[in-house]
C-alpha positions in Angstrom: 113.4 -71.9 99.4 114.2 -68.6 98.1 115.3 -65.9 100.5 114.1 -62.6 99.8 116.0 -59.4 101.0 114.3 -56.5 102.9 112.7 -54.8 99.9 111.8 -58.2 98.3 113.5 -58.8 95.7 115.2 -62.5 95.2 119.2 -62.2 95.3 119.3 -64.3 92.4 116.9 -62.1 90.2 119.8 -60.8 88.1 121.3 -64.1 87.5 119.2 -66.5 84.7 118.9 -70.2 85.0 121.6 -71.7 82.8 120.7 -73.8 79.9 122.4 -77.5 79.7 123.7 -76.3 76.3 125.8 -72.8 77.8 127.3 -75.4 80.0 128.0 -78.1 77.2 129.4 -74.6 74.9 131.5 -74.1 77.5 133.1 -77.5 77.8 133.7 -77.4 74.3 136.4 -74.4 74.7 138.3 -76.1 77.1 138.7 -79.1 75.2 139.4 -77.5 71.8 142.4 -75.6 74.3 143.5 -79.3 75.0 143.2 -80.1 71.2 139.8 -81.8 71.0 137.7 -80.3 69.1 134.0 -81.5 69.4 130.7 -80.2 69.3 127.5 -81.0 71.6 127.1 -84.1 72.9 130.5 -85.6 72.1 131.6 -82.9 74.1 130.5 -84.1 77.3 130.9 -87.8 75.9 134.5 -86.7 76.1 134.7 -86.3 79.8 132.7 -89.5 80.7 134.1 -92.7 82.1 133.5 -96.2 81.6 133.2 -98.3 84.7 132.8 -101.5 85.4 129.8 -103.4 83.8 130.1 -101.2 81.3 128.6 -98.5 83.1 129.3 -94.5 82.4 129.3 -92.1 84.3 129.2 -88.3 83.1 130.5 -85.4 84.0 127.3 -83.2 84.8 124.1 -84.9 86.2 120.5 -82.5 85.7 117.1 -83.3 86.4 116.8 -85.0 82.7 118.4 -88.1 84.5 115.9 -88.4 86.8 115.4 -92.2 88.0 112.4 -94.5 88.5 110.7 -93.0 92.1 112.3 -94.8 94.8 110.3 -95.0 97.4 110.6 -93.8 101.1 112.4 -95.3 103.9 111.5 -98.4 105.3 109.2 -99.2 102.5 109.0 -100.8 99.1 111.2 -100.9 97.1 113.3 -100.3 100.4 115.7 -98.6 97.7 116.1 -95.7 100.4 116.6 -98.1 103.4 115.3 -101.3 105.0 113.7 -99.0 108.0 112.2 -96.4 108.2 114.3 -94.5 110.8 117.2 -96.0 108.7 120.8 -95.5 111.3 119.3 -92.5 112.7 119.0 -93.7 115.9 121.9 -96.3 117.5 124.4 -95.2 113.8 125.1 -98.7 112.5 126.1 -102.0 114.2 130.0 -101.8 114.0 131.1 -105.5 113.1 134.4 -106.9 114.2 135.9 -110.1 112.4 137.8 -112.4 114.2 140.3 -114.5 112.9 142.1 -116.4 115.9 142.7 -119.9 116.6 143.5 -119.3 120.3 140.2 -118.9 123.0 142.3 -116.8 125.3 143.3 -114.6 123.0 140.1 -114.4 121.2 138.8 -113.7 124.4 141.2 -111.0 124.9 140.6 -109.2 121.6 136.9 -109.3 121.8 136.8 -107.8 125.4 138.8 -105.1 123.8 136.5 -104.5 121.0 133.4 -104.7 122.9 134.8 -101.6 125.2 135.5 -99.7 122.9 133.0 -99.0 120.2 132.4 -102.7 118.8 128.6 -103.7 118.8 128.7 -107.2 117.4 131.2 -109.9 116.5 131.7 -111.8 113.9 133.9 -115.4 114.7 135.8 -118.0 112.7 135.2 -121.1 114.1 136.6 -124.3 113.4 138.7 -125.2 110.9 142.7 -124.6 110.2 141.3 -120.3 110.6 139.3 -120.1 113.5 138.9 -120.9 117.1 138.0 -124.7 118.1 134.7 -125.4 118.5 135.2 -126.4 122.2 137.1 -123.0 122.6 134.2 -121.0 122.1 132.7 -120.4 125.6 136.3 -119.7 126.6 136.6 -117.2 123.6 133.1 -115.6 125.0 134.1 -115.6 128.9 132.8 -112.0 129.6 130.6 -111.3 126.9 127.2 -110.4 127.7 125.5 -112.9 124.7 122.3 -110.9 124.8 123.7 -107.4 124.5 126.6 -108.5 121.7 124.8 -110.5 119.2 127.4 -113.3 117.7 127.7 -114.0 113.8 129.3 -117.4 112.9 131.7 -118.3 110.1 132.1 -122.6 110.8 132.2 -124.0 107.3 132.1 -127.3 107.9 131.8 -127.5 111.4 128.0 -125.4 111.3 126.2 -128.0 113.0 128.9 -128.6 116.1 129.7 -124.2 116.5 125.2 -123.9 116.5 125.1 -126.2 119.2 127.7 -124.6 121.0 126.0 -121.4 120.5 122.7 -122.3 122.0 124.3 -124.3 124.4 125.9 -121.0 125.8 122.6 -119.1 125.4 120.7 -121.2 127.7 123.8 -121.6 130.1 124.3 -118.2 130.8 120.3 -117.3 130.9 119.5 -115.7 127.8 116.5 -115.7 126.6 115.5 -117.5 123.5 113.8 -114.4 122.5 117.0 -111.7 123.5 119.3 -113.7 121.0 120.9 -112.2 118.2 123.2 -112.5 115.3 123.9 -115.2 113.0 124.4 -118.7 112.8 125.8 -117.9 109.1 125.0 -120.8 107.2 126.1 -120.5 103.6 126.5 -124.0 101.8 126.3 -122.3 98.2 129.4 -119.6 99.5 130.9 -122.1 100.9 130.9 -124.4 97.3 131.8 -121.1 95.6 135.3 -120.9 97.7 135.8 -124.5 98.0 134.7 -126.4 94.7 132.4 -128.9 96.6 129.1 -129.4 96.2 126.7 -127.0 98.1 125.3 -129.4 101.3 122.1 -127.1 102.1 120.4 -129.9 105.0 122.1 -128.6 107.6 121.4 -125.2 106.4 117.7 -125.8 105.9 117.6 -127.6 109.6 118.6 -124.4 111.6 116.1 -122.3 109.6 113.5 -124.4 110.7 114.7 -124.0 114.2 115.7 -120.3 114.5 112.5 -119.6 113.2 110.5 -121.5 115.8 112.9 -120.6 118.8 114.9 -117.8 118.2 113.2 -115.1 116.5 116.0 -112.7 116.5 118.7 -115.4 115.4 119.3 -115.6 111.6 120.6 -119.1 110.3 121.6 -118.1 106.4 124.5 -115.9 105.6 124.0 -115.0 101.5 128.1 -114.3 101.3 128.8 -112.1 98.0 132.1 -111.7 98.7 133.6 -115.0 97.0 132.4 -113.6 94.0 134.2 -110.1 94.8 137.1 -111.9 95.9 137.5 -113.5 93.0 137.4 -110.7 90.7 133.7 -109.8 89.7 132.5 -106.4 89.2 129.7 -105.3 91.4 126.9 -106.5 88.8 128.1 -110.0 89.0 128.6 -109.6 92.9 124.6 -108.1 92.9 123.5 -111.5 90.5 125.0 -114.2 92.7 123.9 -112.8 95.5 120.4 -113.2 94.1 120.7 -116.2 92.7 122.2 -117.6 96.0 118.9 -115.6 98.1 116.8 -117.2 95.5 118.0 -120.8 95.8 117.7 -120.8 99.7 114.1 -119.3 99.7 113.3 -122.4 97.8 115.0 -124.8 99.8 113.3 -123.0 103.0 109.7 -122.8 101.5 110.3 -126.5 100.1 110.7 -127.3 104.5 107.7 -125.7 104.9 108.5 -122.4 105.9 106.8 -119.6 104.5 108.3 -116.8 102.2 107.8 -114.1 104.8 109.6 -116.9 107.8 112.6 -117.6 104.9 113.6 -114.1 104.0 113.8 -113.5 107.9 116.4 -116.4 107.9 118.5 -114.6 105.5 121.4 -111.8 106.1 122.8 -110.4 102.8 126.9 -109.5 102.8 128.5 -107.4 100.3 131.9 -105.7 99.7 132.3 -102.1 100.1 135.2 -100.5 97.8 136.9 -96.9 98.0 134.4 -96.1 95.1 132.1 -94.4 97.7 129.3 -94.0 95.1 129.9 -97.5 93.5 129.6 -98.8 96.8 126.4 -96.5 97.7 124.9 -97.3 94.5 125.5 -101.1 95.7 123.5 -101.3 98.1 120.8 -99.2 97.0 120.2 -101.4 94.3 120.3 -104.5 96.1 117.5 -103.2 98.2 115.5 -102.9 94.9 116.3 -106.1 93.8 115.7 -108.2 96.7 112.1 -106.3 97.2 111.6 -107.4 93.6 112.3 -110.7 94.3 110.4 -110.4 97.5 107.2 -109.3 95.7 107.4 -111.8 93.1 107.0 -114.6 95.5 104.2 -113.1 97.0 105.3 -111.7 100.3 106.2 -107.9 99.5 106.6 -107.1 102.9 109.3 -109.2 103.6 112.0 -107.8 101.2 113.5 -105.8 103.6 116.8 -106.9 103.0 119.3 -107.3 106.1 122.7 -106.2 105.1 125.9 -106.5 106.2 129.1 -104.7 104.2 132.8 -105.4 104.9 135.5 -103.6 103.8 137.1 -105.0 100.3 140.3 -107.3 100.7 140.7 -107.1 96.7 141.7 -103.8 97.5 143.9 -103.8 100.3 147.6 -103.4 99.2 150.7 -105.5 101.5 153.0 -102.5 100.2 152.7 -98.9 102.1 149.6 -100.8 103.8 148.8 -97.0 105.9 147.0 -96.1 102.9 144.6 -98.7 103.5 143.1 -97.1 106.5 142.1 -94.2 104.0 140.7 -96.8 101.3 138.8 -98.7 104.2 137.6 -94.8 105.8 136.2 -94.2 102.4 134.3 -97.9 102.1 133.2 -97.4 105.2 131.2 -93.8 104.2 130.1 -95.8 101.1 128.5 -98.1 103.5 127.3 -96.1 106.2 125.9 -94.0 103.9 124.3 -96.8 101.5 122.4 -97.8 104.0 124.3 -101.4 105.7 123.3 -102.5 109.0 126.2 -104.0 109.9 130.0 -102.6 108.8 132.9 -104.5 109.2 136.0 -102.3 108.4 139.0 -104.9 108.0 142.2 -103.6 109.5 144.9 -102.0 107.6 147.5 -104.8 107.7 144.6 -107.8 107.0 146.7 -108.4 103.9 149.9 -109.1 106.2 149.0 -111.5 109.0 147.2 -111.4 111.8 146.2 -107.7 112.8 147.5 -106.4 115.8 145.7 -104.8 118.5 146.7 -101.0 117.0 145.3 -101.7 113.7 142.1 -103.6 115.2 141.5 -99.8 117.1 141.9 -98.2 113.8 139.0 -100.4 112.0 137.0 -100.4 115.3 137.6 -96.3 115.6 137.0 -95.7 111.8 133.3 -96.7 112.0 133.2 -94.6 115.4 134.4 -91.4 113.8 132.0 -91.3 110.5 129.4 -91.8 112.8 130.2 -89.7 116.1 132.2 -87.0 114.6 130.8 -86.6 111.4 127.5 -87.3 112.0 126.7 -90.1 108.7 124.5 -91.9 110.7 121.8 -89.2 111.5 120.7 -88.7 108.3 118.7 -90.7 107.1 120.0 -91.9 103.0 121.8 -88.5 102.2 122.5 -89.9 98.6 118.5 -90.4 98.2 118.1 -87.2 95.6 121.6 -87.3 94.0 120.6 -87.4 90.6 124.3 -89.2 89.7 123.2 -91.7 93.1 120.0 -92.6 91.7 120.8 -92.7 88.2 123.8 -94.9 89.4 122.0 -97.2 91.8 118.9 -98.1 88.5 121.8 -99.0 86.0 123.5 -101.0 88.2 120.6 -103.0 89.2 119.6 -103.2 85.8 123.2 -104.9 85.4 122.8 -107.4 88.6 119.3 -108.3 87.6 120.6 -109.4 83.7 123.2 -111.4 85.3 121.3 -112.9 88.2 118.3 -114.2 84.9 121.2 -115.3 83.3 122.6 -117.3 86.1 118.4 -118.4 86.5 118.4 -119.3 83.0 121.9 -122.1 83.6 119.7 -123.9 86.4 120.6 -121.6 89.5 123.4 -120.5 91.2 124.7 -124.4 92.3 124.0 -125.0 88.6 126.1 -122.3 87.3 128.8 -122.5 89.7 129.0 -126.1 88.8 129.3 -125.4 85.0 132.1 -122.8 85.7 129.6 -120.5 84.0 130.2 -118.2 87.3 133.7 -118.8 87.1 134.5 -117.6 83.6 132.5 -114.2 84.1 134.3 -113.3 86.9 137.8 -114.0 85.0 136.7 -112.2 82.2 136.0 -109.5 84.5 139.3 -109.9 86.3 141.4 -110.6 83.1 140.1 -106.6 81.9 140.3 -105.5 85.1 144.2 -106.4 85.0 144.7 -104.9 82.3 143.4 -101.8 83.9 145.8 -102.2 86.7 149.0 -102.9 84.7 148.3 -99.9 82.4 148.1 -98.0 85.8 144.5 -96.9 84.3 143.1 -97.8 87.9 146.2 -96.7 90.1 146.6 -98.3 93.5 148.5 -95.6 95.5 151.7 -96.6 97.4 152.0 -99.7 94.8 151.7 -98.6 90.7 151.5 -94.8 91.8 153.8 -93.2 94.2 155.6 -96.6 95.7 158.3 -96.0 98.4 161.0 -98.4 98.0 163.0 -97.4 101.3 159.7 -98.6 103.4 160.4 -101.0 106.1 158.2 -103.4 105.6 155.5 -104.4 108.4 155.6 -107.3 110.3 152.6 -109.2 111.4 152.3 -112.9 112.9 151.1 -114.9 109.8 147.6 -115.5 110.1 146.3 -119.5 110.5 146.6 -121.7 107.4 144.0 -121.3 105.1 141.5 -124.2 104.3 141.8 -125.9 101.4 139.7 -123.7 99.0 141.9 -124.9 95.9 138.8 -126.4 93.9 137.1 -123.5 94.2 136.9 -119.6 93.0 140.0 -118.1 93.1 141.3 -114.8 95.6 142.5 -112.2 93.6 144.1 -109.1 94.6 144.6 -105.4 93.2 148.4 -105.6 93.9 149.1 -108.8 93.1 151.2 -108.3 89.6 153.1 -105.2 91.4 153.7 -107.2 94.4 155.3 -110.4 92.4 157.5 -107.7 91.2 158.3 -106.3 94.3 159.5 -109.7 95.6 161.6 -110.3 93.0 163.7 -106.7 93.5 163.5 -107.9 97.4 165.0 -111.0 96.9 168.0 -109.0 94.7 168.4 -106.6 97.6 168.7 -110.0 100.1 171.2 -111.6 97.9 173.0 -108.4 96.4 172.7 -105.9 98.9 170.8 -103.4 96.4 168.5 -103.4 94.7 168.5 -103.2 90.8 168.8 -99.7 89.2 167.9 -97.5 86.2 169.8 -94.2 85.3 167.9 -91.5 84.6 169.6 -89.3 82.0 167.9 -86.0 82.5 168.6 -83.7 79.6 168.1 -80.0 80.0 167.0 -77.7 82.7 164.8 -79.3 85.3 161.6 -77.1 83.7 162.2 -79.4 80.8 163.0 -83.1 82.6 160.9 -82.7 85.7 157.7 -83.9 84.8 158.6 -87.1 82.5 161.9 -87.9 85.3 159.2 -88.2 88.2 157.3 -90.0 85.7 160.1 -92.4 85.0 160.9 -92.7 88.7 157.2 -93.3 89.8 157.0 -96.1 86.7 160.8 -97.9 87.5 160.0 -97.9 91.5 156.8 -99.9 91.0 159.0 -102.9 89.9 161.2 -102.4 92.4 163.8 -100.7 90.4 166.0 -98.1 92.1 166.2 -94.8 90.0 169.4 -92.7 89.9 168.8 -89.0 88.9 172.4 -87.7 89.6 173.5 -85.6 88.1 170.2 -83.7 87.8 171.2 -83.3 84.0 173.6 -84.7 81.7 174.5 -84.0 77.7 176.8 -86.3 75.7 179.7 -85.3 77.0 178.9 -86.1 80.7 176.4 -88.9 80.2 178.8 -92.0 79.8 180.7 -91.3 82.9 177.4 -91.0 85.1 176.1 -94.0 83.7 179.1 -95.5 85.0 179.4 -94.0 88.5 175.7 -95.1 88.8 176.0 -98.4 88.7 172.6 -99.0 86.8 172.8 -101.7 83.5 169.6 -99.8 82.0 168.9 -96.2 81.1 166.1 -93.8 80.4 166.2 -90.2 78.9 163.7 -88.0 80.6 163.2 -84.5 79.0 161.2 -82.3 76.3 159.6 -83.1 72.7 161.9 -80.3 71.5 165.1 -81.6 73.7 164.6 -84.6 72.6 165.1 -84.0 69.4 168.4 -82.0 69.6 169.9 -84.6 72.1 168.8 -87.6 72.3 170.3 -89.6 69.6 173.7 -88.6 71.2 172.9 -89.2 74.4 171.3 -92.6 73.7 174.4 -93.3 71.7 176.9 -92.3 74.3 174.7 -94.6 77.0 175.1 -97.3 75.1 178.3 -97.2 74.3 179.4 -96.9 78.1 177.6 -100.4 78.6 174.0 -99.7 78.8 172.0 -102.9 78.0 168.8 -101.3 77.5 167.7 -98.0 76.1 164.0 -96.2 77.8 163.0 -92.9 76.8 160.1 -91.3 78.5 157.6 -90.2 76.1 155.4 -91.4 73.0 157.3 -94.0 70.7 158.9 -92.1 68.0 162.1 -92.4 65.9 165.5 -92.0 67.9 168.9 -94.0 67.5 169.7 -96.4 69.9 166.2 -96.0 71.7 164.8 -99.4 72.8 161.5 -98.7 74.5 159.4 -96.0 75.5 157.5 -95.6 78.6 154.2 -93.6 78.5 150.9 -93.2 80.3 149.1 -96.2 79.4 151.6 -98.1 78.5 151.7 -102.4 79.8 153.9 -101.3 83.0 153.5 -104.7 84.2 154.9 -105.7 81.0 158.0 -103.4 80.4 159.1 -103.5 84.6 159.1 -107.8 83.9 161.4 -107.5 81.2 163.6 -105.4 82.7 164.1 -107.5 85.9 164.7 -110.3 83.2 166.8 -108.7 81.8 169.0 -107.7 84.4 169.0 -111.5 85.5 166.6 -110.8 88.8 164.8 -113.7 89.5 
């Protein structure tokens, strides 16, 4: 709407539209400033990223990247939301795992949740993880079953937890009709994270029953996490998933049930990341691709997909693990505002142990803010529109959808995961991904970038032995490389007292050194490496002696191009001479004496922080 000023005339009058190329012309001035000089296209090719799945995203969006029409609300291609309404009214359903092995204090947490924002829970049961079977009703003393609906997680022990379920429904009046949740069946996630062969009888059996008895009870989880977990991008997360939705919709219809009775059997779950727009883009796209597969099987209306997102462990650090409550605010936004039905924020210590009741308010409070305070849930798909969104959301599903045929064309998803056909894509993705991480091209705050070695470390009770899952896909995690580094400085500290160190030998004024001595400190602290900056700067005269009084074996010279060439040979020299075993310098590799290695951004930190600790004989 244009708004017109009391004699009539549009405000923006003066002001012409701008063409796409004034804006590319001017991109090209800045980067000719920063020593790029290109023309055009290449111009804004210069400020694009490549994701993962080989996707790109650019720096300016227009109208020219329109994407195919997606639909309304509540309606094929349900790209825009599985209702109609979307979260508008009730916000969404604010899912709370739990992880404990003991009723009472099962019982105990889930009271607590359930009082204070929590809508539905979501229970390991059985197992070495999760609450006996014959703990449940104890675990569920208090719980109104047919306000709270109840999502399983039994593995193995479906068929007993199911039994105990309904059992409690029908002991404490409810309604077959009033029950909710799900039974969370999964036998192809479950061969995915264990290595066995996918069982899907018992799977098939409580379909068959939900959908004669308990209309609002859903027996089949489709779990894309294992896939996440184990390092796939969110292509390869978006395939499985279909290919697992896909397999169970023929084992369902093969029972007998039909394809509108068998998609109502089925919840989807998915990862949420601190890539907000990844993670909107996500589950947009698998909207599209479940209608799609919906409408190929002849029952269009039923591709409404149910979705539930959780918070991504890969991401969640067990160094400086506060920042996690910003990565999981920001999944949680991507979620909320993608569309899920269900959210399940992990707390920020999940990586540590068992959560405590203060982190368990965070996660539960997290969901409560976005949606109280600032209002997500009331519109309905804000990101609908976004030209970036929707451009986003069609490449992406034009990703999943290659993958999922390809997992079709290798016999299905227990076919492929059989072959390790699954496996090997996701460790391809991982192994790249790595690379990423150790070049600090994908930074995880608190751990590669900005890590704070005087933390005291949190302490959590450590969480139930894990079933065996050693046959199966593997758990990866974001900080895994840092945190193996970590350990080792740790355990140098326990035995030694300190930690190991690096002297920084600063040369010049601190408007030369500053920027490449933080950098050095940032890079050496990652790896657990203590960095000594004092005196703030040395020359060759003074350099020996600090070296000395530091107590560091290794050194690196932090300054200017320009210094660097007057001093550093001499400097280097001097260092070495007063014992230094090993020479850094902070800048692009070039041509000094006495000048081992050079750390620079992009360079293997990984690499160069493991070969220090070797060689300062830290195990």
């Amino acid at each position: 709407m244009t708004v017109l000023p009391a004699d009539g005339l549009s405000l923006a009058a003066e002001f012409p539209d701008p063409a796409h190329e004034q804006w590319q012309s001017l991109v090209e001035g800045v980067l000719r400033k920063s020593g790029k000089d290109v023309a055009g296209s290449a111009a804004e090719e210069a400020l694009s990223t490549t994701v993962e799945d080989g996707l790109i995203t650019r720096p300016l969006y227009t109208s020219r990247d329109d994407a195919p029409d997606a639909g309304f609300p509540g309606f094929a291609p349900f790209t825009r939301g599985s209702k109609a309404e979307g979260n508008a009214a009730n916000g969404w359903d604010v899912r709370q795992r739990h992880s404990l092995t003991d009723p009472a204090k099962l019982n105990e947490a889930v009271l607590a949740d359930l009082e204070n924002g929590v809508t539905s829970l979501w229970l390991t049961v059985g197992g070495a993880t999760g609450v006996p079977v014959s703990g449940l009703a104890r675990a569920l003393d208090g719980v109104y079953l047919d306000l709270a609906p109840v999502v399983l997680d039994a593995g193995s022990e479906l068929d007993a937890a199911a039994m105990e379920l309904l059992r409690l429904y029908e002991e404490r009046g409810v309604a077959p009709g009033s029950a909710r949740g799900s039974l969370g069946a999964d036998p192809l996630g479950r061969a995915a994270r264990s290595g066995g062969a996918p069982e899907p009888a018992a799977a098939v059996h409580w379909a068959e029953r939900c959908a004669k008895e308990y209309p609002g009870l859903r027996a089949l989880t489709v779990d894309a996490l294992p896939y996440h977990e184990a390092g796939g991008s969110a292509a390869q997360e978006l395939g499985s998933s279909l290919a697992t939705g896909v397999a169970y919709l023929r084992a369902l219809t093969g029972a007998g049930l039909s394809v509108e009775a068998a998609c109502a059997q089925l919840e989807f779950r998915y990862a949420a990341t601190a890539d907000q727009f990844l993670t909107m883009a996500k589950l947009r796209a698998a909207r599209r691709l479940w209608a799609r597969v919906a409408e190929v099987c002849g029952a269009a209306g039923a591709g409404a997909q149910r979705q539930h997102a959780v918070t991504s462990s890969v991401m969640m650090t067990r160094r400086d693990p506060w920042v996690n409550m910003l990565r999981t605010t920001l999944a949680c936004l991507g979620a909320g505002v993608g569309g899920a039905d269900s959210v399940t924020v992990l707390p920020f210590d999940h990586a540590l142990g068992l959560p405590d009741a203060f982190a368990r308010r965070i996660a539960r409070n997290t969901s409560t803010i976005l949606m109280e305070e600032s209002h997500l849930a009331r519109v309905i798909d804000p990101a609908g529109g976004s030209w970036y969104v929707e451009r986003l959301t069609t490449e992406l599903a034009d990703a999943a959808w290659a993958f999922f045929q390809e997992i079709e064309r290798a016999g299905g998803q227990a076919a492929a995961l059989g072959s390790g056909l699954i496996g090997e894509r996701l460790a391809a993705t991982w192994a790249a991904r790595s690379k990423d991480l150790a070049r600090r091209k994908e930074p995880v705050t608190g751990v590669s970038e900005f890590p704070h070695l005087a933390e005291r470390p949190v302490e959590r009770e450590a969480a139930p032995g894990a079933d065996d899952t050693s046959g199966g896909l593997p758990t990866v995690r974001r900080d895994e490389a840092f945190e193996a580094l970590r350990a080792r400085s740790d355990a140098h500290l326990a035995a030694t007292g300190r930690r190991p160190r690096v002297f920084l030998a600063a040369l010049g004024p601190a408007s030369a050194h500053t920027t490449r001595a933080t950098f050095a400190s940032n890079l050496f602290q990652a790896g657990g490496i203590e960095p000594v900056h004092d005196p703030a700067s040395v020359d060759a005269s003074t350099a020996a002696d600090a070296f000395v009084t530091s107590g560091a074996t290794v050194a690196c010279l932090c300054s200017s191009d320009a210094l660097y060439a007057e001093q550093a040979g001499a400097v280097a020299s001097a260092l070495r001479a007063a014992g230094a075993q090993r020479m850094f310098l902070a800048g692009r590799p070039a041509e000094y004496p006495d000048v081992d290695e050079y750390v620079f951004a992009g360079c293997d930190v990984v690499a160069v922080l493991s070969s220090v600790l070797d060689r300062m004989g830290v195990a």
